[in-house]
N, C-alpha and C positions, 0 to 999 in steps of 0.2 A: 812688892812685899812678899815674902814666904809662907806659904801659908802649911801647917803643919796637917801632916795624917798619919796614920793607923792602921796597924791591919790586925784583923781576928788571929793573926796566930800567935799574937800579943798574950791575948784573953781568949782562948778556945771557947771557957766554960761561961763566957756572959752572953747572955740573952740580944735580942737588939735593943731590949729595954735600956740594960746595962751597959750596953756599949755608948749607948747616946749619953746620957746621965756620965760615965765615966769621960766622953770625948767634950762636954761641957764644961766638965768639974775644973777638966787640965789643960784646956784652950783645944784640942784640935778640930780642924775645920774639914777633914778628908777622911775617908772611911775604905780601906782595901779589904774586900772579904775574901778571903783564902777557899775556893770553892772546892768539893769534892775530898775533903777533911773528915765533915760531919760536928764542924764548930756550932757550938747554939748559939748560934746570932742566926742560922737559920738561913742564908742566904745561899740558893746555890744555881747550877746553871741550868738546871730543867727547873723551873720557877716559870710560871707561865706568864703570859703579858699582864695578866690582870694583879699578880705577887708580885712581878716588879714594878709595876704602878704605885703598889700600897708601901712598899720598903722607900722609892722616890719620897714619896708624899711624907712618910714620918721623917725621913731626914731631913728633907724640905724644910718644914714645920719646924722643924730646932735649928733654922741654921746651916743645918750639915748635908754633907755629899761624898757617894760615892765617886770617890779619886778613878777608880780603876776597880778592876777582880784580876786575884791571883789565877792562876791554874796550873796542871801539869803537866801542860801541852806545851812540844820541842819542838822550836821551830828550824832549830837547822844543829846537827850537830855532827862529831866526826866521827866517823866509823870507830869501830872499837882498839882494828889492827892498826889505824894508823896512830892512836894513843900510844898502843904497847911498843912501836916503833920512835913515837919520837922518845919514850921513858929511857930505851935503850941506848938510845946516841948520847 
């Protein structure tokens, strides 16, 4: 079965309150936070073991889970000239 999720860039401005409460209301069972934004749901990637313990534990507690985190780290991509090379052929 598929199981639906979400990510904070959805809803920037809701809380993690609101995020549960709204991932309840609409059925989704997966939570992507978009890190390094500044979205209030509050989740990001210097969060120390003991805040990501407490975010686990509230989504836990309803059901829910973090699917994944977004970021803005590139893992592989192509140099610039060889974009403006293939644009030109």
């Amino acid at each position: 079965m598929i199981k639906l999720a979400t990510m904070s860039s959805v809803c920037p401005d809701w809380t993690l309150n609101d995020v549960v409460t709204g991932m309840k209301r609409h059925g989704y069972q997966g939570f992507e936070p978009r890190v390094e934004w500044g979205h209030a749901s509050g989740i990001e990637v210097g969060h120390s073991g003991a805040q990501r313990k407490e975010v686990r534990a509230q989504m836990e507690g309803e059901g829910l889970a973090i699917c994944c985190m977004a970021t803005g780290a590139r893992m592989a991509a192509p140099m610039w000239t060889s974009v403006q090379n293939t644009w030109r052929t």
